[in-house]
PDB file with SEQRES, HELIX, SHEET and CRYST1 records, atoms N, CA, C and O in Angstrom:
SEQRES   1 A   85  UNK UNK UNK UNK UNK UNK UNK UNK UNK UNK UNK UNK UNK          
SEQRES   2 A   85  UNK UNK UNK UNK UNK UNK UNK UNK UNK UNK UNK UNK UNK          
SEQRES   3 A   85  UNK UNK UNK UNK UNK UNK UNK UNK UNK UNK UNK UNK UNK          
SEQRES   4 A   85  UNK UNK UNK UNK UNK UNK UNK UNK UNK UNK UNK UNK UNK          
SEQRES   5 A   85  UNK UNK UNK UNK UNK UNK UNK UNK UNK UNK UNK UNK UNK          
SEQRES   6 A   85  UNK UNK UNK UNK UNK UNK UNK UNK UNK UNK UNK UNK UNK          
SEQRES   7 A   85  UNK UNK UNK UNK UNK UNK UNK                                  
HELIX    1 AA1 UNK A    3  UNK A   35  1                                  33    
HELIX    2 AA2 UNK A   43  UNK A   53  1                                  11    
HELIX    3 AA3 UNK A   65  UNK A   74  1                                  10    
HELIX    4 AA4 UNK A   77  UNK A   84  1                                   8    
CRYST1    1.000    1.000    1.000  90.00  90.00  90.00 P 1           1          
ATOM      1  N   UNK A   1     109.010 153.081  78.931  1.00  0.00           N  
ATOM      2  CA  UNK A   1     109.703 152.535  80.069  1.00  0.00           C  
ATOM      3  C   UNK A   1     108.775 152.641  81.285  1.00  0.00           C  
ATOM      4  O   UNK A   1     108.257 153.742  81.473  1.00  0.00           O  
ATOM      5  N   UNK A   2     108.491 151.626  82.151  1.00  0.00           N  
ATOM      6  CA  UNK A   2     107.374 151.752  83.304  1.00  0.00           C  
ATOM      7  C   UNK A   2     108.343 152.452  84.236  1.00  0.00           C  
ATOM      8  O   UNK A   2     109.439 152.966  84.012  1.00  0.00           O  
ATOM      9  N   UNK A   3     107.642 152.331  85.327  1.00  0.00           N  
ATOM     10  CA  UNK A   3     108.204 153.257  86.674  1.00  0.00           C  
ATOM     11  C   UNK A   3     108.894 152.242  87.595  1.00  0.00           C  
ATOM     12  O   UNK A   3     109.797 152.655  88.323  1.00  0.00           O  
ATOM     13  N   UNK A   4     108.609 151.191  87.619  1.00  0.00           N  
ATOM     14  CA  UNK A   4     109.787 150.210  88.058  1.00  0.00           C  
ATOM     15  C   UNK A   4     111.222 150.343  87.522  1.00  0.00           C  
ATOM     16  O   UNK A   4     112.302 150.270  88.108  1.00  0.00           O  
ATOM     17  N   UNK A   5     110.917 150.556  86.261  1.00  0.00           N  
ATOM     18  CA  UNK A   5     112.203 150.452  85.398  1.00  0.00           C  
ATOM     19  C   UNK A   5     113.236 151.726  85.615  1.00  0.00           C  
ATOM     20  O   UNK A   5     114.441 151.548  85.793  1.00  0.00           O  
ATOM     21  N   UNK A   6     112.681 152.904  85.584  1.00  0.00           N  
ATOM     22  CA  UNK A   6     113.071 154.130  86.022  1.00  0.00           C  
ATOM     23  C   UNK A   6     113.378 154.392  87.434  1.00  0.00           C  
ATOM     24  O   UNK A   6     114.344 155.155  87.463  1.00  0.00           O  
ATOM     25  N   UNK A   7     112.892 154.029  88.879  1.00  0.00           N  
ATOM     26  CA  UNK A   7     113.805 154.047  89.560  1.00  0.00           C  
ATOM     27  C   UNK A   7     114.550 153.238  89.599  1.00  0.00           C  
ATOM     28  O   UNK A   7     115.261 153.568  90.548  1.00  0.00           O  
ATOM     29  N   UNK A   8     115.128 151.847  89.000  1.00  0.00           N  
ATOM     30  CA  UNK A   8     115.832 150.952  88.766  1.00  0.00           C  
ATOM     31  C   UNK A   8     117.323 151.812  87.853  1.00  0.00           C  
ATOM     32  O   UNK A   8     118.517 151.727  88.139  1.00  0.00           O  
ATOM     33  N   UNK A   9     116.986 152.210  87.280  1.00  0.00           N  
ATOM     34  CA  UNK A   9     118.303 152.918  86.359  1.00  0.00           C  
ATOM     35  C   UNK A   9     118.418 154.117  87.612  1.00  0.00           C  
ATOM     36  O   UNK A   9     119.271 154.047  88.497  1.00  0.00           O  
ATOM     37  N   UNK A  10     117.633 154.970  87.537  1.00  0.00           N  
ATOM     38  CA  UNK A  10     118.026 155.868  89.051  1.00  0.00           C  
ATOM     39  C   UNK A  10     118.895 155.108  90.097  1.00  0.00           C  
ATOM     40  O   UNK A  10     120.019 155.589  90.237  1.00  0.00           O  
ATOM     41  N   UNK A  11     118.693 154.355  90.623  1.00  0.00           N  
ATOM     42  CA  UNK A  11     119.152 154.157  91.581  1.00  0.00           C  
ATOM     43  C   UNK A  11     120.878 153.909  91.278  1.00  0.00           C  
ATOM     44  O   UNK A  11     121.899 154.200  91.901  1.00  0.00           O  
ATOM     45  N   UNK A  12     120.549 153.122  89.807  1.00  0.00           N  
ATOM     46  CA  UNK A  12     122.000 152.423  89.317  1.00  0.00           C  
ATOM     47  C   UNK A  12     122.867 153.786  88.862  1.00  0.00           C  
ATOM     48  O   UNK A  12     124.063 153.665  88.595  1.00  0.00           O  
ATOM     49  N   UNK A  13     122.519 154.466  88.824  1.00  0.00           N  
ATOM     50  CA  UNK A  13     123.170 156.256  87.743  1.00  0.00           C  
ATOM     51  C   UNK A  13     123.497 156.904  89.718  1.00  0.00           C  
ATOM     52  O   UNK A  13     124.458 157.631  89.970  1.00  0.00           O  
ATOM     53  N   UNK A  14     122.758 156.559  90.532  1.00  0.00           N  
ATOM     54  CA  UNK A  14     123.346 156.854  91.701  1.00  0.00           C  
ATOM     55  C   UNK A  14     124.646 156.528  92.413  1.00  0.00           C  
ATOM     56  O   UNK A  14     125.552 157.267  92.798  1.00  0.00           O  
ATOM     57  N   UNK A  15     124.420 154.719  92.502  1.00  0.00           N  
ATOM     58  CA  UNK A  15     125.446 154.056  92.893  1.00  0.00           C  
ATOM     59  C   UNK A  15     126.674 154.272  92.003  1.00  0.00           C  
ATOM     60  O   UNK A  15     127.839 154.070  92.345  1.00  0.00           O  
ATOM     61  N   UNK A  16     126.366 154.590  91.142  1.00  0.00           N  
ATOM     62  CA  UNK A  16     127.796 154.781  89.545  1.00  0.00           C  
ATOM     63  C   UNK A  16     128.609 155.793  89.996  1.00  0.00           C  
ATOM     64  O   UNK A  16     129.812 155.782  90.260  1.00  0.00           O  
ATOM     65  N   UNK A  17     127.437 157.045  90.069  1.00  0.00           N  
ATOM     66  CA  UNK A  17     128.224 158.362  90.162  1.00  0.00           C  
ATOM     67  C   UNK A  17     128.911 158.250  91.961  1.00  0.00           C  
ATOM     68  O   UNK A  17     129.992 158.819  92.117  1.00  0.00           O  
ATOM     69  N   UNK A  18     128.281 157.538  93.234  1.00  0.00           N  
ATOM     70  CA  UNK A  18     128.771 157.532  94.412  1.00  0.00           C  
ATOM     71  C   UNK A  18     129.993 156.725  94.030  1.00  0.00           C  
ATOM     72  O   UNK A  18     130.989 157.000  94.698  1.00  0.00           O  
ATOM     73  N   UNK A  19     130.165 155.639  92.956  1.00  0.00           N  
ATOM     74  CA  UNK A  19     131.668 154.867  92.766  1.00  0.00           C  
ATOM     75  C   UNK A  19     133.125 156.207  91.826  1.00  0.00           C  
ATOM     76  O   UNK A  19     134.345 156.362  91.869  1.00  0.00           O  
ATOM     77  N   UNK A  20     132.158 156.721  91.246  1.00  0.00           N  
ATOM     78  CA  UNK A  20     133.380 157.296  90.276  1.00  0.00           C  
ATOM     79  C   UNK A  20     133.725 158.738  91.281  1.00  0.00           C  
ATOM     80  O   UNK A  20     134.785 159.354  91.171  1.00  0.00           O  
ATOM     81  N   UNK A  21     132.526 159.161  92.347  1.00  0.00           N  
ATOM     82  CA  UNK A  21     133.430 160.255  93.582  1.00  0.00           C  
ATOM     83  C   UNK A  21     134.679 159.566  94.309  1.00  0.00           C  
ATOM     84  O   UNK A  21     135.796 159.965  94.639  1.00  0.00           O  
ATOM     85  N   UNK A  22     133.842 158.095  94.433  1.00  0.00           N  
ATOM     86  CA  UNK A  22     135.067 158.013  95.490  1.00  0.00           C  
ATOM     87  C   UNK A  22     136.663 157.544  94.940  1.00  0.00           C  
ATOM     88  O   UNK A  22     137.769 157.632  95.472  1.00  0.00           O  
ATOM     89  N   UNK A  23     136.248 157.065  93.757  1.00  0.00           N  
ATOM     90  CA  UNK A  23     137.518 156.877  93.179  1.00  0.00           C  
ATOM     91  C   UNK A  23     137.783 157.952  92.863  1.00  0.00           C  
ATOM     92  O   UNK A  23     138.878 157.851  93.416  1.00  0.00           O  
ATOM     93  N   UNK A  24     137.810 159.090  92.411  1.00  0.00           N  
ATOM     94  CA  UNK A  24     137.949 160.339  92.238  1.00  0.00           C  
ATOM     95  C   UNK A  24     139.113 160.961  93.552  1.00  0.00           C  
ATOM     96  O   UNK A  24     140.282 161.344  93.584  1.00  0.00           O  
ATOM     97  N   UNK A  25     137.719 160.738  94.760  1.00  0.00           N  
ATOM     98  CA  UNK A  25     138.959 161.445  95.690  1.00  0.00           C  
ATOM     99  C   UNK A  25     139.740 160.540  96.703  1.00  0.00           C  
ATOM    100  O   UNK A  25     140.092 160.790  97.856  1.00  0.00           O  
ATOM    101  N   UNK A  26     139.933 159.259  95.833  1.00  0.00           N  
ATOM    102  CA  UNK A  26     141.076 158.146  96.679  1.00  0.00           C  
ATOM    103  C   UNK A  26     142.296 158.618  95.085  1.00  0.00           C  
ATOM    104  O   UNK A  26     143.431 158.143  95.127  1.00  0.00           O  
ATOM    105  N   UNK A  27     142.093 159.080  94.447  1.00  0.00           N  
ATOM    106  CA  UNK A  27     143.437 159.296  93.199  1.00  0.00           C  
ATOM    107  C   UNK A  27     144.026 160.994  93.829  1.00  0.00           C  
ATOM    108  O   UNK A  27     145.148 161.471  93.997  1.00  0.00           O  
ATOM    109  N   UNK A  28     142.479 161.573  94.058  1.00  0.00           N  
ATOM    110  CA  UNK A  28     143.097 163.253  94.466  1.00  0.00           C  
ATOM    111  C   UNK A  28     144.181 163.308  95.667  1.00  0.00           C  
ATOM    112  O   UNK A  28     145.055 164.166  95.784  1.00  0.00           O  
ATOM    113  N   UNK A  29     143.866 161.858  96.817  1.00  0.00           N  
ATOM    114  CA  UNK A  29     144.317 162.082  98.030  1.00  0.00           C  
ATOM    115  C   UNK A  29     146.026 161.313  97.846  1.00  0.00           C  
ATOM    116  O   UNK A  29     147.099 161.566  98.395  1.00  0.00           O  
ATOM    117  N   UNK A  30     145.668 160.432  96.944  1.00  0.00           N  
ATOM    118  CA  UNK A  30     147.218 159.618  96.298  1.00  0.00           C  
ATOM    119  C   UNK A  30     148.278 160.636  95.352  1.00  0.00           C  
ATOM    120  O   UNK A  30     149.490 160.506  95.180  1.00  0.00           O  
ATOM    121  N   UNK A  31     147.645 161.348  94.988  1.00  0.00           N  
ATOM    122  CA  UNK A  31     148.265 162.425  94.409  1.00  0.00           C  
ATOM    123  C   UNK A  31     149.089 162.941  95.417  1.00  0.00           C  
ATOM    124  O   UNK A  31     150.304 162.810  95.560  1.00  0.00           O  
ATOM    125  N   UNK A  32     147.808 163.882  96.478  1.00  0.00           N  
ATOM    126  CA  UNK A  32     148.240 164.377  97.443  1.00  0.00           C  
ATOM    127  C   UNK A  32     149.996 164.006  98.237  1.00  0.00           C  
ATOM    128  O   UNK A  32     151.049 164.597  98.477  1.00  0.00           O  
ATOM    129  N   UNK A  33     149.442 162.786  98.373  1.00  0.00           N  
ATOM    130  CA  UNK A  33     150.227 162.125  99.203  1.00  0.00           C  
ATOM    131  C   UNK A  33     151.491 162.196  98.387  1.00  0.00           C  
ATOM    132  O   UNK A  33     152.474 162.559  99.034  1.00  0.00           O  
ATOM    133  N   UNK A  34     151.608 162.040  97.638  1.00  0.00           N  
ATOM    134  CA  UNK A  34     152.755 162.058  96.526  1.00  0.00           C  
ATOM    135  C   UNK A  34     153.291 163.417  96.482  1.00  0.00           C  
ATOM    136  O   UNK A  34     154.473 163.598  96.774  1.00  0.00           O  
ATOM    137  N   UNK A  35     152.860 163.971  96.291  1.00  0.00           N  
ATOM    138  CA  UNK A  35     153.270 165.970  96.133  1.00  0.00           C  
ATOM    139  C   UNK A  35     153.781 165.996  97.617  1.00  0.00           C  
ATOM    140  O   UNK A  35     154.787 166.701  97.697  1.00  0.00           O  
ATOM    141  N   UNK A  36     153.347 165.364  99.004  1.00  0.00           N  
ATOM    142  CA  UNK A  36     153.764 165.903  99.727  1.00  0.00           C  
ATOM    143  C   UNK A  36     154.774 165.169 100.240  1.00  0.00           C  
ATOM    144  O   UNK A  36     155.172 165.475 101.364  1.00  0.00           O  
ATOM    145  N   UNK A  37     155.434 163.989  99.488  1.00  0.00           N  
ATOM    146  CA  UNK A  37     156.482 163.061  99.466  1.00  0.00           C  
ATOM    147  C   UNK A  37     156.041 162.330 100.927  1.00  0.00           C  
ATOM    148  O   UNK A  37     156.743 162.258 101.936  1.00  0.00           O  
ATOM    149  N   UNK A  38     154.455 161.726 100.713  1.00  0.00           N  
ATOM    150  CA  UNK A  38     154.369 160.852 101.771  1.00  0.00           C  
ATOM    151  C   UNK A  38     154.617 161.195 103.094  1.00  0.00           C  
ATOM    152  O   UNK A  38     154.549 160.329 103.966  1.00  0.00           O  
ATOM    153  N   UNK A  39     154.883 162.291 103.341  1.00  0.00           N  
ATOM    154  CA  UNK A  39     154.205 162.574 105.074  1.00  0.00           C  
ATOM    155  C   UNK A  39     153.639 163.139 105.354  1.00  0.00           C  
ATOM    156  O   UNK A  39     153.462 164.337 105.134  1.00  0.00           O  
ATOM    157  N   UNK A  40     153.091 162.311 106.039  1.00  0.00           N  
ATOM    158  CA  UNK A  40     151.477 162.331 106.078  1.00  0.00           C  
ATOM    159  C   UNK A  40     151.499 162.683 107.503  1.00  0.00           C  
ATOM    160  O   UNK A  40     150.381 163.015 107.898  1.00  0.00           O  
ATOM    161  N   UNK A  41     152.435 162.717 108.420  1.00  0.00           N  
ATOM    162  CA  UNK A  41     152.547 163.373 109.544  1.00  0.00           C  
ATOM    163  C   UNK A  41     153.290 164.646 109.795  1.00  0.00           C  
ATOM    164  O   UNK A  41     153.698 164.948 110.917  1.00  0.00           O  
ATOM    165  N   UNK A  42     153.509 165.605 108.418  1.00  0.00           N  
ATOM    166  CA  UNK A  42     154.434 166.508 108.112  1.00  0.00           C  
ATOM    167  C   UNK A  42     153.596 167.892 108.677  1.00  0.00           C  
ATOM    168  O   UNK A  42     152.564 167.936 109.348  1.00  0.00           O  
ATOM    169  N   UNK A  43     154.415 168.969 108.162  1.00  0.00           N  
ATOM    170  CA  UNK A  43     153.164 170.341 108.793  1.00  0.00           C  
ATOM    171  C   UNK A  43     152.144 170.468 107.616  1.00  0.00           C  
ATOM    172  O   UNK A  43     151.148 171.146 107.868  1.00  0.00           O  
ATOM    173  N   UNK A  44     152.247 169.874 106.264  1.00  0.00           N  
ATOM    174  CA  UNK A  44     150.634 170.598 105.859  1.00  0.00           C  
ATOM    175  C   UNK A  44     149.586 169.773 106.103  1.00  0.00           C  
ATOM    176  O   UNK A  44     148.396 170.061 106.238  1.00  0.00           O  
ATOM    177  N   UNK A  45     150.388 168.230 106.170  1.00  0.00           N  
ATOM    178  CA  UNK A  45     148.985 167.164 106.261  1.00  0.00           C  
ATOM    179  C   UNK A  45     147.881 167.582 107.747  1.00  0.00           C  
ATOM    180  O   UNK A  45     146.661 167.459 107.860  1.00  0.00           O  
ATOM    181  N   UNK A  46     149.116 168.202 108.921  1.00  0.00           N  
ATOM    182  CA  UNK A  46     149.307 168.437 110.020  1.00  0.00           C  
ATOM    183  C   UNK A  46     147.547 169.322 110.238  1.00  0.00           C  
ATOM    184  O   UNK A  46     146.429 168.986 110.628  1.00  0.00           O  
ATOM    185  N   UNK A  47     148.447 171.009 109.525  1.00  0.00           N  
ATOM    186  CA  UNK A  47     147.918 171.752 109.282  1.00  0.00           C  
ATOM    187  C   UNK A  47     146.172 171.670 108.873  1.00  0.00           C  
ATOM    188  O   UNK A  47     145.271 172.442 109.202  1.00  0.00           O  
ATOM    189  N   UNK A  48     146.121 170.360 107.996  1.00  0.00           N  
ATOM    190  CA  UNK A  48     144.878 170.309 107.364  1.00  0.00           C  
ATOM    191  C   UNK A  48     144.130 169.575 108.561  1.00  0.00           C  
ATOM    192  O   UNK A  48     142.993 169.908 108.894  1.00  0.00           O  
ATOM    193  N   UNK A  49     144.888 168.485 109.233  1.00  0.00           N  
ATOM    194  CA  UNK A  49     143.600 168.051 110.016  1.00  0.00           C  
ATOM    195  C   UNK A  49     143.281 169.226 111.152  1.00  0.00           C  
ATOM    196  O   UNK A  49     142.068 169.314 111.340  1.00  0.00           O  
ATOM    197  N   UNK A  50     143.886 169.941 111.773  1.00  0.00           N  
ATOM    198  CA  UNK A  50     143.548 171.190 112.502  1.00  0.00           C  
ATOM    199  C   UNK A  50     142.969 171.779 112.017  1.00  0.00           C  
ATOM    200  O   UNK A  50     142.050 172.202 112.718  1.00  0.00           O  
ATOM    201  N   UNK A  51     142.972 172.227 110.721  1.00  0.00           N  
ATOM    202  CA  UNK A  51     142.027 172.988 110.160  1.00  0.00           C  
ATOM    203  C   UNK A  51     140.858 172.353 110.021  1.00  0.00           C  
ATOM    204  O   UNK A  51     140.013 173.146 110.437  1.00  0.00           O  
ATOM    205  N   UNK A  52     140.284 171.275 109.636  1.00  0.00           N  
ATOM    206  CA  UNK A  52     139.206 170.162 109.562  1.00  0.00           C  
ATOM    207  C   UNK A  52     138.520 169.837 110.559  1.00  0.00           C  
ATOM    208  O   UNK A  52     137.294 169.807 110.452  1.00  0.00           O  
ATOM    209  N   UNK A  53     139.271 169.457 111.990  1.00  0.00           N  
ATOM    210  CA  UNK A  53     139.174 168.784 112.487  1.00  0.00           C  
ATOM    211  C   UNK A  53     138.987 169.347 114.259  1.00  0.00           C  
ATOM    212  O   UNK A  53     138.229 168.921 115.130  1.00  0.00           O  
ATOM    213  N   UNK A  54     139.956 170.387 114.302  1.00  0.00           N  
ATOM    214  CA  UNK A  54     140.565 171.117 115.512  1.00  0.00           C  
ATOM    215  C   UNK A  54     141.756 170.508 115.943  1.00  0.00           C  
ATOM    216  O   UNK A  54     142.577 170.067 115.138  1.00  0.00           O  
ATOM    217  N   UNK A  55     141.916 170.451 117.257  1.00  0.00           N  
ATOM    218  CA  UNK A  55     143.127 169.852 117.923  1.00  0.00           C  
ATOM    219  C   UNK A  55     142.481 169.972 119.280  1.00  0.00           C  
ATOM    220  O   UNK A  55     142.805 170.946 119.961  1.00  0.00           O  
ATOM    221  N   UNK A  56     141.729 169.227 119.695  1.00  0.00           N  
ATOM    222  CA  UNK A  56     140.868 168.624 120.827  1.00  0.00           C  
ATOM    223  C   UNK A  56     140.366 167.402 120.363  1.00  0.00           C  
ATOM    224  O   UNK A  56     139.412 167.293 119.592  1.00  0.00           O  
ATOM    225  N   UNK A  57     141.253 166.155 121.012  1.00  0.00           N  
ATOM    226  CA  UNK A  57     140.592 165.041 120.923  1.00  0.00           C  
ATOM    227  C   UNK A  57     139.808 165.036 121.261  1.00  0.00           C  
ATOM    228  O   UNK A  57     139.078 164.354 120.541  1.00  0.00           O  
ATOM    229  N   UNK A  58     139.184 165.517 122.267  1.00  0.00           N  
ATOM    230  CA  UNK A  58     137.901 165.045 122.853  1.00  0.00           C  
ATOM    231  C   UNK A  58     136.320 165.523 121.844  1.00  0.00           C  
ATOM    232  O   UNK A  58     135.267 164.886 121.798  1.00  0.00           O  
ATOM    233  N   UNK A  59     136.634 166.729 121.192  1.00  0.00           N  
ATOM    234  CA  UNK A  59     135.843 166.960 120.061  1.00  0.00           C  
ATOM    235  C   UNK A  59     135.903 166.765 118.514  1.00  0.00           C  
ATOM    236  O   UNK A  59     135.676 167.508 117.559  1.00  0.00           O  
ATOM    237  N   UNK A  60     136.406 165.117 118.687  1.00  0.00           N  
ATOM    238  CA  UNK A  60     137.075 164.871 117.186  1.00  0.00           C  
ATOM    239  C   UNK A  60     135.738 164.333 117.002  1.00  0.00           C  
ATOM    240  O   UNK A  60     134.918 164.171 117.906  1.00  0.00           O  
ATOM    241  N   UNK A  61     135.514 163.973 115.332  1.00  0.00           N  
ATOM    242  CA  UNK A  61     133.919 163.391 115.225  1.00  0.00           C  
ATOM    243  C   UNK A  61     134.570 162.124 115.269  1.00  0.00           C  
ATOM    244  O   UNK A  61     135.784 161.980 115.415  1.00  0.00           O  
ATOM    245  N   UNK A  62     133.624 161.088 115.123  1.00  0.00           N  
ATOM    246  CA  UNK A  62     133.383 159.409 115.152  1.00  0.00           C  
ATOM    247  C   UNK A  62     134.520 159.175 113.447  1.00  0.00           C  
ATOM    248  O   UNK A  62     134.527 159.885 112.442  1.00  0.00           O  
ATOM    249  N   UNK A  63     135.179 158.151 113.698  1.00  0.00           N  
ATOM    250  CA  UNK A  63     135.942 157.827 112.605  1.00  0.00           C  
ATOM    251  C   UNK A  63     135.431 157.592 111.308  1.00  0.00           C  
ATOM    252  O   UNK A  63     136.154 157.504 110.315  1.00  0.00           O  
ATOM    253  N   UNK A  64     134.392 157.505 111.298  1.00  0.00           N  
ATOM    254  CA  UNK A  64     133.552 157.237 110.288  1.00  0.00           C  
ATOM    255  C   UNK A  64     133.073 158.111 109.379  1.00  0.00           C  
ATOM    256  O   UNK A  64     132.741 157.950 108.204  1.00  0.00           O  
ATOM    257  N   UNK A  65     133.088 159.623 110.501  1.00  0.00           N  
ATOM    258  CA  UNK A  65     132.706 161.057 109.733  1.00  0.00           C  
ATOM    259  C   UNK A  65     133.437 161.519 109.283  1.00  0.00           C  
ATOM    260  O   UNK A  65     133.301 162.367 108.402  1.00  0.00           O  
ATOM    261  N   UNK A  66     134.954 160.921 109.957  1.00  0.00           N  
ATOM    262  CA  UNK A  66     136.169 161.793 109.668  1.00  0.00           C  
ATOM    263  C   UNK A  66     136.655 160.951 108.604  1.00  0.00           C  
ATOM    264  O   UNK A  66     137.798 161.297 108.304  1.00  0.00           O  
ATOM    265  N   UNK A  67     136.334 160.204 108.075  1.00  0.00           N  
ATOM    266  CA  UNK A  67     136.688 158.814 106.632  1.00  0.00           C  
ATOM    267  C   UNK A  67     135.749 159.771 105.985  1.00  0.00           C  
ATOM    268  O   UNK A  67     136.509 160.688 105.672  1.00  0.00           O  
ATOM    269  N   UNK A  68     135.016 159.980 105.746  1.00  0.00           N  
ATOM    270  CA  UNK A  68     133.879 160.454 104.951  1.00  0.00           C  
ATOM    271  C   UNK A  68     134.357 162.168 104.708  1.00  0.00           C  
ATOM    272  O   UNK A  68     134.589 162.698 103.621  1.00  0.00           O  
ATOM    273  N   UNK A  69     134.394 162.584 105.594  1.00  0.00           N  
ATOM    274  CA  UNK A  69     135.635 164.176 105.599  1.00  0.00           C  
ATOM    275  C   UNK A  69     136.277 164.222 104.647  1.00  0.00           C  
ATOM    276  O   UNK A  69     136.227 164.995 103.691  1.00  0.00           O  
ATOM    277  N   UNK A  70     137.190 163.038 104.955  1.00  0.00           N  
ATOM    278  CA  UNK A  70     138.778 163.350 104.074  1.00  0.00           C  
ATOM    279  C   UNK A  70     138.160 162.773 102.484  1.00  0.00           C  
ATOM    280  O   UNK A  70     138.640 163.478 101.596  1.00  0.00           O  
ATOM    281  N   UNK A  71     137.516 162.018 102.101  1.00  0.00           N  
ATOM    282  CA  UNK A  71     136.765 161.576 100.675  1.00  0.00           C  
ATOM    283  C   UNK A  71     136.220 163.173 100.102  1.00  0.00           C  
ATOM    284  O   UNK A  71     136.724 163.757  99.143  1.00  0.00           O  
ATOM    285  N   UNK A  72     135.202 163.637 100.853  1.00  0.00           N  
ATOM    286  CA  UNK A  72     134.784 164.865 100.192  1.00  0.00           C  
ATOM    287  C   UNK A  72     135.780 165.587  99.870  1.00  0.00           C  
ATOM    288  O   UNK A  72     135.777 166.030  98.722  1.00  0.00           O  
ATOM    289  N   UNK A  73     136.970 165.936 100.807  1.00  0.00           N  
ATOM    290  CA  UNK A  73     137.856 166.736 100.486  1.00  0.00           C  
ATOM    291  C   UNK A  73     138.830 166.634  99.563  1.00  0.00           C  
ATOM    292  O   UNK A  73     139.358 167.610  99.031  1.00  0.00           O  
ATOM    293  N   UNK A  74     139.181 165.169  99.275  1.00  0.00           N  
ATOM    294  CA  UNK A  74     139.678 164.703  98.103  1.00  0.00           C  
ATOM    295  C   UNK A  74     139.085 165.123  96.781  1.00  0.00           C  
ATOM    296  O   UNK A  74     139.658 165.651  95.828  1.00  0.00           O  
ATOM    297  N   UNK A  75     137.675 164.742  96.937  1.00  0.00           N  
ATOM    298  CA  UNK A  75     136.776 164.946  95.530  1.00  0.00           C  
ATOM    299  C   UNK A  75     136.485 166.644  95.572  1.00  0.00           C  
ATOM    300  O   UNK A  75     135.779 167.179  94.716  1.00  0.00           O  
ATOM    301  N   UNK A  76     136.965 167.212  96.403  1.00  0.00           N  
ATOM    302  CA  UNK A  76     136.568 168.845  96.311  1.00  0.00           C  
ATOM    303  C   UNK A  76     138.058 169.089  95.749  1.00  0.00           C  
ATOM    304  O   UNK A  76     138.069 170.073  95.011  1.00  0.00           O  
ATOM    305  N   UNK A  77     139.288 168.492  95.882  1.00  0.00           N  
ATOM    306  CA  UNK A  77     140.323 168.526  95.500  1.00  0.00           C  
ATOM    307  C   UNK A  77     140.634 168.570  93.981  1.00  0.00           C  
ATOM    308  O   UNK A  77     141.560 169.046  93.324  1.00  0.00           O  
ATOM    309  N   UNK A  78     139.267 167.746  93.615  1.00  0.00           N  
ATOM    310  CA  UNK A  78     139.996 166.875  92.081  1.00  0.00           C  
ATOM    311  C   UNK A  78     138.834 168.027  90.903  1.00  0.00           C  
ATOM    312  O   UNK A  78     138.982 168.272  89.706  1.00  0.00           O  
ATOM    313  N   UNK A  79     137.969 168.406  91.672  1.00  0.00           N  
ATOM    314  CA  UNK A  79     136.747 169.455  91.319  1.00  0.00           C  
ATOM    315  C   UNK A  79     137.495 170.391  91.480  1.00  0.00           C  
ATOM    316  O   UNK A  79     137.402 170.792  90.319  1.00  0.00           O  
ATOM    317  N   UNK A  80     138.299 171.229  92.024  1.00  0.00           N  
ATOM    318  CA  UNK A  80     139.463 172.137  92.171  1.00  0.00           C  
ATOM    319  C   UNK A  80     139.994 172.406  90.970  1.00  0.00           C  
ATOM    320  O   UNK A  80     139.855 173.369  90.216  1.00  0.00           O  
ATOM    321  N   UNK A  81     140.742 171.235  90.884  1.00  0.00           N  
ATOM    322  CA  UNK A  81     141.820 170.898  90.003  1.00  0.00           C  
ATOM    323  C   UNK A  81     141.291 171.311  88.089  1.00  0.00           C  
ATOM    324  O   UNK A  81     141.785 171.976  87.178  1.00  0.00           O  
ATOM    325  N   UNK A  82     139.915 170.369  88.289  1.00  0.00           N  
ATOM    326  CA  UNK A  82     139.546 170.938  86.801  1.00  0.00           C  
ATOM    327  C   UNK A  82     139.298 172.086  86.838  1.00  0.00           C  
ATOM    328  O   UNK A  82     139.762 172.764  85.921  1.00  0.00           O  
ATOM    329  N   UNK A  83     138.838 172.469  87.429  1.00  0.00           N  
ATOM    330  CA  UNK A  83     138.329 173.857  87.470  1.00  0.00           C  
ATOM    331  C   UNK A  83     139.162 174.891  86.702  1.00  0.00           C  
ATOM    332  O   UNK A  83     138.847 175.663  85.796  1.00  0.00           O  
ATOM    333  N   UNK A  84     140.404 174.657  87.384  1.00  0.00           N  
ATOM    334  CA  UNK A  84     141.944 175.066  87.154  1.00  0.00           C  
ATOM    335  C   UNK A  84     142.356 175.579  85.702  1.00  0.00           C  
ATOM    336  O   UNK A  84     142.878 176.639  85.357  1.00  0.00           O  
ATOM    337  N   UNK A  85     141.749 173.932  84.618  1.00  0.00           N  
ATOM    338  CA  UNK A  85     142.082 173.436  83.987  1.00  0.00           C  
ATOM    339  C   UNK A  85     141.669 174.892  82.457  1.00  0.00           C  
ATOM    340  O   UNK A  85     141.971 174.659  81.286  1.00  0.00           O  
TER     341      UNK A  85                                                      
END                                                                             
């Protein structure tokens, strides 16, 4: 196999495994959401963004970090879970 070919599958074994995290922690967070009968403005969902996040708007990160936040925490959720298992 040349070296073109090899970072070519690298890259593709990258993009694979970045698709099957995030589906991973969009099922952990649907779960979530489900166990907590959908409110999502209740005290633990509450609880978690304070804990994550603080409770100072003014030191919240950019929406983009905080999308990316709640994904890891999903997939640290579902890595949890087997763990469990």
């Amino acid at each position: 196999m040349d070296r073109g070919r090899q970072v070519g599958v690298a890259t593709y074994d990258v993009f694979v495994r970045s698709v099957l995290h995030t589906l991973d922690a969009l099922w952990q967070l649907a779960r979530l959401a489900i166990v907590t009968r959908g409110r999502l403005r209740g005290r633990y969902w509450h609880w978690r963004r304070e804990t994550a996040f603080g409770n100072d708007p003014s030191r919240m990160p950019p929406r983009m970090e905080r999308v990316r936040a709640v994904l890891r925490y999903g997939h640290w959720v579902g890595r949890m879970r087997r763990l469990a298992r």
